[in-house]
N, C-alpha and C positions, 0 to 999 in steps of 0.2 A: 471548360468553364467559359463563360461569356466574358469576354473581356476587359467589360465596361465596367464588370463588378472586380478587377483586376485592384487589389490593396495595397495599402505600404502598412504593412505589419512592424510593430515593436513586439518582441516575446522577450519578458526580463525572467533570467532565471534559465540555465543551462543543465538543469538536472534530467531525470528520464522525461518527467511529464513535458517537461519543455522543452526538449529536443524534439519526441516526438509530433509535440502541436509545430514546430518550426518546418518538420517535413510533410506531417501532412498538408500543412498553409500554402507552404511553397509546390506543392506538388498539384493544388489545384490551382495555381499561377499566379498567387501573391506573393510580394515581393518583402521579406520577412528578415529584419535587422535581430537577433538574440544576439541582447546584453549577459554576460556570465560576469560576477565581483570577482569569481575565484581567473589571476592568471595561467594558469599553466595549462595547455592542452592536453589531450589524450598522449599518450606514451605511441608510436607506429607497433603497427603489430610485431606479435613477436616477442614485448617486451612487454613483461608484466604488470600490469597496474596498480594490483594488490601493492606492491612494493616500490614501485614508480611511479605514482602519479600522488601529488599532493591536492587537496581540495580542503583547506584550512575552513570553508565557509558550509560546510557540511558537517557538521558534528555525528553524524549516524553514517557517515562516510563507509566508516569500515565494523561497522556492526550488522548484525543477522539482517538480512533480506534476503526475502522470497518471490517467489514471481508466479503467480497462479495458472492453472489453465486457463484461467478466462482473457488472462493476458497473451499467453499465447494463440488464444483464438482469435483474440482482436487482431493481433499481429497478423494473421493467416488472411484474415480477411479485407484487411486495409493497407498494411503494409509488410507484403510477403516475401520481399528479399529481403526486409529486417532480420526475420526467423534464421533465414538462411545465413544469416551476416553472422549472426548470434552461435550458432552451433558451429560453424565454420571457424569461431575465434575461441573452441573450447566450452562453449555454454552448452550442460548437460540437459537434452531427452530425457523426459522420465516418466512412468505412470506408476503411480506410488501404490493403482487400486491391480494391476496386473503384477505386481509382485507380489501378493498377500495368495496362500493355496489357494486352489479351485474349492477347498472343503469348505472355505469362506467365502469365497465370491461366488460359486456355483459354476466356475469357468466363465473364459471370455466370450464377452456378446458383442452382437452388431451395436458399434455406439460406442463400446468403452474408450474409443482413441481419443473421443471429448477429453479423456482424464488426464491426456497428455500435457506435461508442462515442460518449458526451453528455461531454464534457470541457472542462477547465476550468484556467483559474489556481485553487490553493487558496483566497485570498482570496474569489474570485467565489464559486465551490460551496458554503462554510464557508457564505456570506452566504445565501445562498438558504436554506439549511436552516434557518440560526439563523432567517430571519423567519418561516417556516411550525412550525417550534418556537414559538416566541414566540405565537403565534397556535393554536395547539394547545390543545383544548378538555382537561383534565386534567394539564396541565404547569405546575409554577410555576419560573421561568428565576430565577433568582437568581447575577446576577454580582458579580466583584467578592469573591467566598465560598471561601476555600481553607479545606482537612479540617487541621484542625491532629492530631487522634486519634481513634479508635474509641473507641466503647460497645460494652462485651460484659459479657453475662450469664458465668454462673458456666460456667468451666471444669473445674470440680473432678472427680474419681471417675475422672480417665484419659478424662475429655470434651474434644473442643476444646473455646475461646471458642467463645460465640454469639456474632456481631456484631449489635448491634440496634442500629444508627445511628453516627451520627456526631457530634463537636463539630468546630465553625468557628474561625477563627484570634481573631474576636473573643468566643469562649467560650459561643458557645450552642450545644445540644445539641438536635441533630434525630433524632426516633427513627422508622426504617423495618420494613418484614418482611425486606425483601432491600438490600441496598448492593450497586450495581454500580459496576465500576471501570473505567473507560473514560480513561482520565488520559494515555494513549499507552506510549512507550517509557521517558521517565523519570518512572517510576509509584513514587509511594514507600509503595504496599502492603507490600512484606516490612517497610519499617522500622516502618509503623506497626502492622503484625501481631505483629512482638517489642515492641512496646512494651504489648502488651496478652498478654503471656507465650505467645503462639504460638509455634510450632515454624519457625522462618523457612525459608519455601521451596528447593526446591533450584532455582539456575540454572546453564541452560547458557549460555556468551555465547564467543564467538568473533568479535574482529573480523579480517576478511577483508585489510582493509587498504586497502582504497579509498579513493581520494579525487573528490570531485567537482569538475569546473571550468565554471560553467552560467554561462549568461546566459539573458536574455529579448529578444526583439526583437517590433515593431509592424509590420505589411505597410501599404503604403499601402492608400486606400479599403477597407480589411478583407479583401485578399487573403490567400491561405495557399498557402505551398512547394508544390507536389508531389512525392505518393508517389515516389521512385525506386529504393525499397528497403525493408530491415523498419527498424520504430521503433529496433529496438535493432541495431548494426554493428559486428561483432567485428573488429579489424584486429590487424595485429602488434604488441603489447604496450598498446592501448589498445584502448577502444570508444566508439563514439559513439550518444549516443541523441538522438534528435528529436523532440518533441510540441508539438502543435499546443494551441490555447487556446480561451480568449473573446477575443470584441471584436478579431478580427484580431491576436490575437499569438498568438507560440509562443516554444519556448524548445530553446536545442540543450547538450548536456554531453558533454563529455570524462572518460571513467572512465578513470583510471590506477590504479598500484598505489603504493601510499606511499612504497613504498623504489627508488621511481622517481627518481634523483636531478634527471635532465633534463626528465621532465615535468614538476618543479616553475615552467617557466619559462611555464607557459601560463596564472598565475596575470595575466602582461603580458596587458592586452588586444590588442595590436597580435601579440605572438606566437600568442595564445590562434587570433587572427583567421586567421593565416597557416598554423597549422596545420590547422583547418576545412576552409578553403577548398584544401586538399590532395589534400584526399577527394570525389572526384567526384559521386558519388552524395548527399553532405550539401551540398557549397559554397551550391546554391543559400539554405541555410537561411540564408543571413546578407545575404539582400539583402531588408534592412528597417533601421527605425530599432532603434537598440540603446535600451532602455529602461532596462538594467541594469548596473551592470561585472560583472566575473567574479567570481562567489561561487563559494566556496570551501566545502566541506563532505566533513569528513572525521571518524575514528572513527566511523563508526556501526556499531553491532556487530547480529548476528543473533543473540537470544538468544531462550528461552524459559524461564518460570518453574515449577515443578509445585508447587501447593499441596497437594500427596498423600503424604504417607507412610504409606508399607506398607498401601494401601487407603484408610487414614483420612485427611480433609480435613484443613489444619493448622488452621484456623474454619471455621465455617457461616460463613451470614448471608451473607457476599462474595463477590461473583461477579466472576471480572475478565474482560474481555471484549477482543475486537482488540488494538492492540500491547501492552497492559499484560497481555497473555498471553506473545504474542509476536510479534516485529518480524522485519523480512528487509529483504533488501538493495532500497533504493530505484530501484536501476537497473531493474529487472527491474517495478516500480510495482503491485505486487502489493495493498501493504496494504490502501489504500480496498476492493478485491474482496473479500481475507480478513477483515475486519474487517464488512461487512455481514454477509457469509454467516453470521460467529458470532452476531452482534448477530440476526440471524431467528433461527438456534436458540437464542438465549437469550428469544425470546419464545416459541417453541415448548413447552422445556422450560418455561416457565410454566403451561403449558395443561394439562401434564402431572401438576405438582407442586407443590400451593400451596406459596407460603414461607414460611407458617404454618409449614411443616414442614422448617424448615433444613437439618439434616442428612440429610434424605432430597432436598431441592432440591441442597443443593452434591452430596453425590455424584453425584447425575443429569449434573447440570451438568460436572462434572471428570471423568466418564465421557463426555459427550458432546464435550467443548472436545478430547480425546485422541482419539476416534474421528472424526470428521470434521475439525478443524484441523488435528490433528497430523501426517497424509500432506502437506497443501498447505505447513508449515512445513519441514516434510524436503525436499521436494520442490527448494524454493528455497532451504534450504543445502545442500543436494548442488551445485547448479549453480554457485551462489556462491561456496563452497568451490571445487571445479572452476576455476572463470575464476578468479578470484583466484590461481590456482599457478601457469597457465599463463600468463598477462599477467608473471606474475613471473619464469616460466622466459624466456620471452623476450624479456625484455629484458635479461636476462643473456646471449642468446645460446646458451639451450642447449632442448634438444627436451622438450616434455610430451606424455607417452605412458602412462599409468597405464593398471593392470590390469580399472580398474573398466568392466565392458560395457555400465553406463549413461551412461556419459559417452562412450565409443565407439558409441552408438547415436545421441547427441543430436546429436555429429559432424558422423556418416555424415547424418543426416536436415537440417542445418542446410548441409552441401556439395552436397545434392541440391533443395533447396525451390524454387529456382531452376528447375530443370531437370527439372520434371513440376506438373503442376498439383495433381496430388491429395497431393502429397508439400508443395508450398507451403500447400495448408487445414490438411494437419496441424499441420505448424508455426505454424501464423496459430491454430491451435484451440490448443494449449498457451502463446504466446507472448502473447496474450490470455485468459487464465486461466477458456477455459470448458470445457476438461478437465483432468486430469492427463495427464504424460507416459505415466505406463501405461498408461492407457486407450487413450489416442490409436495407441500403438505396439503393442497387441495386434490391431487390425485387419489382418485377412491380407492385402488391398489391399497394405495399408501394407510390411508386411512386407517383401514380393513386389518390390516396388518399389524399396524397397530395397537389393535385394541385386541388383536389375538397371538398375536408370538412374546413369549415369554424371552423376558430379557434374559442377555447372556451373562457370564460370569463376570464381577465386575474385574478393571486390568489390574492384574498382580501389580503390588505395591508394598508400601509403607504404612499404617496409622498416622495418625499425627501425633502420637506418643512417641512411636521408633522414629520417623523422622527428626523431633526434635532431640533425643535423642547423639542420632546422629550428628547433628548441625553444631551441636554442642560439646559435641565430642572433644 
């Protein structure tokens, strides 16, 4: 790196997205202060995090996370003793599309290691990063430090603020070139941007109305389920998702819809249990020790924030990064993927644009968080949006049929994945987020196939009759 574009980074927010932006910043030889609110470090290895490490400022702390291939791709190719760091502290390898018969997949081909993912309980992953941050030659980790306000230079003349640092809850003032915001989904940049007479962002936020009903469970000796389907399982008016972990566990969830009155009963573990084990293709996930009751996790909304009016940034200086841009729905386990991918273009666009030079940095930056983020954020409220109406319509009993032909393609391609091998990579390539949907669906293959393999059997289940039913039991 040229050393003249050498920074003093602020990254507030010590979670994946932000640990990782603090190593990559610092690796290309900025000089990079992360604030974390929460005190307490990583536990030294060895000792568990799941159960040693408190992070009071994380509410999803110790609920379902997944970590996609595409996250581990990013890892390979940006920061590849991360991977290594990760697997070596118990975070499980896995190709969830090489464990499914060759009768379905057609056997392994050149390429399938794409589908490879390094996964983890959050705890465990958080832990590994915070210690190789902590240990990072140009980083100084200071926990314990929440942003009580911004420092900004003069706004005047029909200028934004300049942000040039920040003040801490106990009143010290740290001054940076660039402030990055990494703080996740409850980021209170807009409020601290109006209190420095900024134009407060516009957001979009939509909650879909999910509810999550997860546990976690332990395999004996460090065994793990087998594949017998995809991670995520759409049924009649719920879904179920499955992921595997560290250290022999995984963890299985029930996504309902909120205005579900009867699936509120799967909050019972004993119901939660009976429903599970319903679903053929899942039952096996629950023969382990249960390590957790049923957490409950609901409201979460998909929003995103534009700090852009009519071209102009609402501040320089701030760059916000992963969910404190914007969040999506956790079922689909998107964010850790979306949140590096920005977190690299935001060390990119450094290479590009000292921050010496603010307002020529944020616009670069708020042009590029729109042109690359903005498609994979749509992306997954289109589909979000989608399930969420249809989980809704049917358990009222009545038909979803919308006009939109991207949700009639994703359908058609999720009734077929089953019932052609090359029709099941597509879907394994977009369902682990190392394409988009367009991409993957402009392939004339694809196409082709489409419009000629007879969909497979849909996945043994429940009705919405027996399920409720069940729930009601």
């Amino acid at each position: 790196m040229d050393r003249a574009r050498t920074s003093e980074v602020i990254v507030v927010g010590g979670g994946v997205v932000g640990l990782c932006s603090a190593l990559l910043l610092a690796r290309d030889g900025h000089r990079v202060r992360l604030l974390e609110r929460d005190p307490a470090g990583p536990p030294p290895p060895g000792v568990d995090p799941w159960t040693q490490w408190e992070r009071r400022g994380v509410s999803q702390f110790q609920l379902l996370h997944g970590f996609l291939p595409r996250f581990r791709e990013l890892l390979d190719a940006e920061l590849p003793d991360v991977t290594g760091a990760l697997e070596a502290d118990g975070a499980l390898r896995v190709n969830r599309l090489a464990e499914l018969p060759d009768s379905v997949t057609g056997g392994r081909r050149p390429g399938d290691e794409r589908f490879d993912a390094v996964t983890g309980r959050r705890p465990m992953v958080e832990a590994t990063l915070a210690r190789m941050v902590d240990a990072q030659p140009g980083v100084e980790v200071c926990r314990g430090v929440a942003v009580r306000r911004l420092l900004a230079g003069d706004g005047s003349a029909g200028n934004p603020p300049r942000v040039t640092g920040v003040s801490t809850d106990d009143g010290v003032e740290l001054r940076a070139d660039a402030v990055v915001d990494a703080s996740g989904r409850r980021s209170r940049l807009p409020w601290l941007l109006a209190a420095i007479g900024a134009r407060p962002p516009a957001e979009e936020r939509e909650d879909t109305g999910f509810v999550y009903y997860c546990r976690h469970f332990r395999g004996a000796a460090g065994s793990m389920p087998p594949t017998l389907g995809p991670p995520l399982q759409h049924y009649d008016s719920i879904s179920i998702v499955t992921i595997p972990a560290d250290h022999g566990t995984w963890g299985v969830g029930l996504v309902a819809s909120g205005g579900d009155r009867a699936a509120r009963g799967a909050r019972d573990p004993d119901i939660w249990t009976r429903v599970i084990k319903s679903y053929p293709l899942v039952a096996h996930w629950l023969e382990g020790e249960p390590i957790t009751g049923i957490d409950v996790m609901a409201a979460i909304h998909d929003a995103r924030r534009r700090y852009s009016f009519e071209g102009q940034p609402v501040a320089t200086g701030v760059l916000p990064v992963g969910d404190a841009w914007a969040c999506t729905n956790p079922a689909l386990g998107r964010g850790a993927s979306i949140g590096l991918c920005h977190a690299i273009a935001l060390r990119d666009t450094l290479r590009e644009v000292p921050a010496t030079d603010a307002a020529e940095l944020t616009r670069c930056w708020l042009e590029t968080t729109d042109e690359l983020v903005g498609p994979l954020y749509r992306d997954s409220l289109d589909f979000t949006r989608h399930r969420a109406r249809e989980i809704g319509a049917q358990a009222a009993g009545r038909e979803y049929a919308p006009s939109d032909p991207g949700w009639q393609v994703a359908k058609c391609l999720a009734a077929r994945a089953g019932a052609d091998p090359d029709l099941l990579r597509a879907a394994s390539t977009i369902g682990a987020g190392l394409s988009r949907p367009v991409e993957v669906l402009a392939d004339p293959i694809i196409q082709t196939k489409l419009a000629t393999v007879d969909p497979a059997p849909p996945l043994p289940g429940l009705s919405r009759a027996e399920l409720v039913g069940v729930l009601t039991s």
